[in-house]
Each structure stands twice: as structure tokens, then as C-alpha cells.
Short mmCIF file of the C-alpha atoms (twelve columns), coordinates in Angstrom:
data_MODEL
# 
_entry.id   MODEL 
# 
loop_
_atom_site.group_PDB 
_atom_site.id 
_atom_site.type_symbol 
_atom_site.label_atom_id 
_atom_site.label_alt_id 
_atom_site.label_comp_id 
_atom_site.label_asym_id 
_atom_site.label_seq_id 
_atom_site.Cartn_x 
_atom_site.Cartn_y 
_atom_site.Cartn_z 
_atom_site.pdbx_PDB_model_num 
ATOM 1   C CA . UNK A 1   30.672  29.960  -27.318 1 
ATOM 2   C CA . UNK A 2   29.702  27.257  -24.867 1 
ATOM 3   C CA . UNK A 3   26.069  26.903  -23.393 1 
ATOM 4   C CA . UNK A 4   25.857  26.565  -20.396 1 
ATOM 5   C CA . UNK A 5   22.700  24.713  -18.508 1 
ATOM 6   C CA . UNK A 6   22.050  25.767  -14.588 1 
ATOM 7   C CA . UNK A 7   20.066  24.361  -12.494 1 
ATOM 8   C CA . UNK A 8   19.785  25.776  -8.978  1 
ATOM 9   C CA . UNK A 9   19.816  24.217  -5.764  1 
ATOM 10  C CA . UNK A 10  16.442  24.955  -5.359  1 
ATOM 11  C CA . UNK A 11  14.821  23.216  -8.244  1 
ATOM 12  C CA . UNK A 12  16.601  20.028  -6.578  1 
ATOM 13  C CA . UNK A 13  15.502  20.585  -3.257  1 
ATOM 14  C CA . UNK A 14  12.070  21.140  -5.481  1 
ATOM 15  C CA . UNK A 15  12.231  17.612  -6.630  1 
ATOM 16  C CA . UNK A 16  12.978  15.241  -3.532  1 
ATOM 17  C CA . UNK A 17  10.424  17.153  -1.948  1 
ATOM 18  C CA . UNK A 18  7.738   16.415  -4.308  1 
ATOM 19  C CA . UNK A 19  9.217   12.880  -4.791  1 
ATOM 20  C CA . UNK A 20  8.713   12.155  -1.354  1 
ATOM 21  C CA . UNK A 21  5.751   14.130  -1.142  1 
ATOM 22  C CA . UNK A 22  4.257   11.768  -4.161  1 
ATOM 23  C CA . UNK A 23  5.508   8.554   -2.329  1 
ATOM 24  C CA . UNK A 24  4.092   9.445   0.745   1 
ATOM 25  C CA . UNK A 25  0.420   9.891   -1.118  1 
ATOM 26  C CA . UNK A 26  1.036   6.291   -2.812  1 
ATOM 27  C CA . UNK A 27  1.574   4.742   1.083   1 
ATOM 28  C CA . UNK A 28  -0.890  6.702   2.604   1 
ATOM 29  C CA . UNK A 29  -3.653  5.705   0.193   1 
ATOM 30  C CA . UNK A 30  -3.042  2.023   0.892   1 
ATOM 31  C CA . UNK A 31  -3.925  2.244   4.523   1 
ATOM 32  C CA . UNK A 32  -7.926  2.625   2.920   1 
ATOM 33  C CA . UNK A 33  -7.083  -1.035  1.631   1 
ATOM 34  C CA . UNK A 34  -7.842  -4.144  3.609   1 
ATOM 35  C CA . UNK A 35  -5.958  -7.033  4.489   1 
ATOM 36  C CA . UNK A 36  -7.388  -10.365 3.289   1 
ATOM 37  C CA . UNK A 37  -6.396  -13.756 4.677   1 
ATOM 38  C CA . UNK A 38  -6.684  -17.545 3.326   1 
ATOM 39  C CA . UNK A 39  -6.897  -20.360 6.272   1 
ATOM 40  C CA . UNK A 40  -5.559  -23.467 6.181   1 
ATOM 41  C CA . UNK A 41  -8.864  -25.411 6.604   1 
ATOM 42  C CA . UNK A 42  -10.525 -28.494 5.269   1 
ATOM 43  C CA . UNK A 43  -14.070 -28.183 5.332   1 
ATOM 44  C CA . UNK A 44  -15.841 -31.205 7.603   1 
ATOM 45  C CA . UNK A 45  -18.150 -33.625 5.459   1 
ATOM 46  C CA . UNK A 46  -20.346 -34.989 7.441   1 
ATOM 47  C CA . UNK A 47  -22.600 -37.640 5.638   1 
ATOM 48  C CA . UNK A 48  -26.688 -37.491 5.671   1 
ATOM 49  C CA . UNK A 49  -26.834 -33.503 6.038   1 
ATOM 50  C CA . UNK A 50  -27.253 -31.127 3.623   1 
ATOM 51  C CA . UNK A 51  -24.413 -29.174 2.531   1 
ATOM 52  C CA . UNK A 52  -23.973 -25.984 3.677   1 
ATOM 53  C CA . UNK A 53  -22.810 -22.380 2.844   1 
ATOM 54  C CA . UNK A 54  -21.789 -21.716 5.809   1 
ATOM 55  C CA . UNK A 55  -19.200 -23.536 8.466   1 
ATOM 56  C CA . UNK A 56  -17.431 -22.080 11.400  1 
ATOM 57  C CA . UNK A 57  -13.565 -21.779 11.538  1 
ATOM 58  C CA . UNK A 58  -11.637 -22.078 14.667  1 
ATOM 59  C CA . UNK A 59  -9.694  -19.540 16.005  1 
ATOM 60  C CA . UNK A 60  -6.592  -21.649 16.280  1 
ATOM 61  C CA . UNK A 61  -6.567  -22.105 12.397  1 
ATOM 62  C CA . UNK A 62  -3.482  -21.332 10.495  1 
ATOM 63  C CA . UNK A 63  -3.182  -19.024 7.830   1 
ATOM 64  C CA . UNK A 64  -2.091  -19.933 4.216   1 
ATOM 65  C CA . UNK A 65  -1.537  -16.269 3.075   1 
ATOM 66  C CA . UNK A 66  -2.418  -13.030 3.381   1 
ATOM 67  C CA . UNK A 67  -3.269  -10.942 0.488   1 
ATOM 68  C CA . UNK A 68  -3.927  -7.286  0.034   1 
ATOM 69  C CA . UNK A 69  -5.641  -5.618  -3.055  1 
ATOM 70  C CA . UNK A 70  -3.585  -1.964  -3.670  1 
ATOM 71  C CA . UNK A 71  -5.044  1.208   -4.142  1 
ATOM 72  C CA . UNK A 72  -4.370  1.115   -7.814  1 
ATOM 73  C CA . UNK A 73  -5.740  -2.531  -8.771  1 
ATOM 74  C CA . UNK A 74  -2.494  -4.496  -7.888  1 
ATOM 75  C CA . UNK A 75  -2.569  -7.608  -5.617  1 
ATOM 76  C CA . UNK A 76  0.368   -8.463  -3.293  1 
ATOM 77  C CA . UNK A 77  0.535   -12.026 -1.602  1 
ATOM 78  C CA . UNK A 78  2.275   -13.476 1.063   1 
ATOM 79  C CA . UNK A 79  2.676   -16.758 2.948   1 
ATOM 80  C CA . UNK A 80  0.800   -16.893 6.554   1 
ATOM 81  C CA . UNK A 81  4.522   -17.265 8.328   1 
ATOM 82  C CA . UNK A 82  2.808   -19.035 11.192  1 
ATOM 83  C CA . UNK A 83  -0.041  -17.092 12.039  1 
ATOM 84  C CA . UNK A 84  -3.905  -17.985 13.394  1 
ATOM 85  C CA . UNK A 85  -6.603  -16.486 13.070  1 
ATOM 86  C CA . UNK A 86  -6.560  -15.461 16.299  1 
ATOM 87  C CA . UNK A 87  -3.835  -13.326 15.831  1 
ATOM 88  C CA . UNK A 88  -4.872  -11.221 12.964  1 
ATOM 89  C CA . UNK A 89  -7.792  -9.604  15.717  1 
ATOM 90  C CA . UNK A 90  -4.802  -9.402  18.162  1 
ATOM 91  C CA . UNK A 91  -3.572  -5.467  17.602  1 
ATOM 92  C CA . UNK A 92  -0.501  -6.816  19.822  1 
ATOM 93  C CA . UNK A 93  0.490   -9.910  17.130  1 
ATOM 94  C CA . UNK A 94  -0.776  -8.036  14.163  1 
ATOM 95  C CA . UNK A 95  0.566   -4.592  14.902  1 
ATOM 96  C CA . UNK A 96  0.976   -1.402  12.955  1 
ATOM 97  C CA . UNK A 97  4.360   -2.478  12.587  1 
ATOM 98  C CA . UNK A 98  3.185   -5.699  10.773  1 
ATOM 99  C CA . UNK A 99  0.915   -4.000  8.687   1 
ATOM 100 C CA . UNK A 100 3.164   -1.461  7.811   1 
ATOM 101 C CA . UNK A 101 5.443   -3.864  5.859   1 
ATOM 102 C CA . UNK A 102 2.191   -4.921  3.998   1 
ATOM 103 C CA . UNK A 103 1.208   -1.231  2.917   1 
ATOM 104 C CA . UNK A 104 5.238   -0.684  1.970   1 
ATOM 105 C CA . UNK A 105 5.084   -3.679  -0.374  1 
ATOM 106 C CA . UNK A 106 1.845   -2.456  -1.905  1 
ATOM 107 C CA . UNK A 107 3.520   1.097   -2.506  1 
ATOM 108 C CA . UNK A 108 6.286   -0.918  -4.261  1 
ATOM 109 C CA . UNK A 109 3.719   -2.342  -6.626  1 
ATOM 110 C CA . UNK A 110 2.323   0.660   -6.960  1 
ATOM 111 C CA . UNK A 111 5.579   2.471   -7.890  1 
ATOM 112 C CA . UNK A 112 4.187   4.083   -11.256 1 
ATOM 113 C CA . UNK A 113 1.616   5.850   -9.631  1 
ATOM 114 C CA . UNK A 114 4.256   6.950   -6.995  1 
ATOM 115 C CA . UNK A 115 6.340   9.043   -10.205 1 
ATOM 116 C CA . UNK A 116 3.301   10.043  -11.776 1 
ATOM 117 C CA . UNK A 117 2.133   12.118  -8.610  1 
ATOM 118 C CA . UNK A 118 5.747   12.986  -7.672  1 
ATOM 119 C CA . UNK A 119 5.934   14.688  -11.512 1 
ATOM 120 C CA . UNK A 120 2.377   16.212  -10.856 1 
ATOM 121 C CA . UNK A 121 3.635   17.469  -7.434  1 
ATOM 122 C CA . UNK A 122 7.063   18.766  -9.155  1 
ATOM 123 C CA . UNK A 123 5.347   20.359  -11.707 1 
ATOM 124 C CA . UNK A 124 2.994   21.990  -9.735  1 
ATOM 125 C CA . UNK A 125 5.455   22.795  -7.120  1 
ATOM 126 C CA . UNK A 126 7.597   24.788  -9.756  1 
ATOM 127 C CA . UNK A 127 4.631   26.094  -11.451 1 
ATOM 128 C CA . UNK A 128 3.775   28.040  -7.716  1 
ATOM 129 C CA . UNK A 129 7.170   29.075  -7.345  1 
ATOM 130 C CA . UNK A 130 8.272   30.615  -10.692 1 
ATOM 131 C CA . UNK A 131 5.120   31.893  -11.695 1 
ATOM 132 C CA . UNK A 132 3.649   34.949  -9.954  1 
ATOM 133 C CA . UNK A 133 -0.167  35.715  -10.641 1 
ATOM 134 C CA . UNK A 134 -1.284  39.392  -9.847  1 
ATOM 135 C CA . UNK A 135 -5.093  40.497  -10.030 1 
ATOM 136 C CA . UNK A 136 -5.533  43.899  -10.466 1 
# 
């Protein structure tokens, strides 16, 4: 007597969907995060005045790296690639587009959390489907 194990077509479907569904949470969370930046900037000593907290940075100052804290306590890092200051308040330099790549990377970090709420979703999603509550 074999056994025999099926597992329909649904239950599949069932499973991208909340896998992409749990993804999609992950990526959408990071857009609450903000993007950091490090210039490239020696600080100007000028003898016989007190030292101060606070100094001005031109606009035209490169950037070191960016950085990015994740949703979930991660930290991703990257090299400036040739941008100013300038350009980060630029929304035609620094683009959704551009920022985009930085809130993929941080859902890549993030990937446990990602499976965790795809199995919640899957779970959840199944748990709807198969069982059937009636109130009297």
C-alpha cells in the first residue's frame, strides 16, 4: 500500500503569494528608515579661537558613504560613488530610483524577517481558507 502525499495547486499558489506578500512588508517598512551620509571633510583649525561644535559644510562636499539603519536593527553601507552634498537634496540626482536600490539592499539584510512574515502570512492565509467559522 503506498501513501500517497497531495498537495494542490492551490496551497502553492497559497505560498508565493504570501512569500511575496511577506517580502513586500520587509521593503515597504524600510521606506520609514532614513538615509544617512558621511562627507569627505576636514574640519578648518583656525588658531586663537575657540573650538567649536559647530562648522558649516559646503555644498560641493563629497560624500564618503552613505549608510542606512534597517527596519530591523541592521546597518547597510556604501561608498559615496561621486556624490555632493548637493545632490542628496536634488530629488532629480537622488531619485526614487536611487533610493530604491538602498531600501532593496536593506530588505536583503533583512531577509529573516522577510520568511518569518511570509510563514505568518502562509499560515494565516491557509488558516482563512481551510477553516470555516459559523456563529449561530
Amino acid at each position: 500500500m503506498a501513501h500517497v502525499i497531495e498537495i494542490k495547486a492551490r496551497i502553492i499558489n497559497q505560498f508565493f503569494i504570501s512569500f511575496l506578500l511577506g517580502f513586500s512588508i520587509v521593503f515597504g517598512l524600510q521606506h520609514y528608515q532614513k538615509i544617512e551620509f558621511m562627507p569627505e571633510y576636514t574640519p578648518t583649525n583656525i588658531s586663537g579661537l575657540k573650538p567649536s561644535f559647530e562648522e558649516s559644510i559646503p555644498y560641493n562636499t563629497k560624500i564618503s558613504y552613505l549608510s542606512m539603519g534597517t527596519y530591523f536593527g541592521n546597518m547597510y553601507k556604501e561608498k559615496g560613488n561621486g556624490l555632493m552634498i548637493i545632490d542628496l537634496y536634488d530629488n532629480k540626482v537622488f531619485n526614487y530610483e536611487m533610493k530604491s536600490r538602498y531600501y532593496f539592499e536593506a530588505t536583503v539584510l533583512d531577509y529573516k524577517y522577510g520568511i518569518l512574515i511570509s510563514i505568518i502570512c502562509f499560515i494565516f492565509i491557509l488558516f482563512i481558507d481551510n477553516i470555516k467559522i459559523k456563529l449561530t
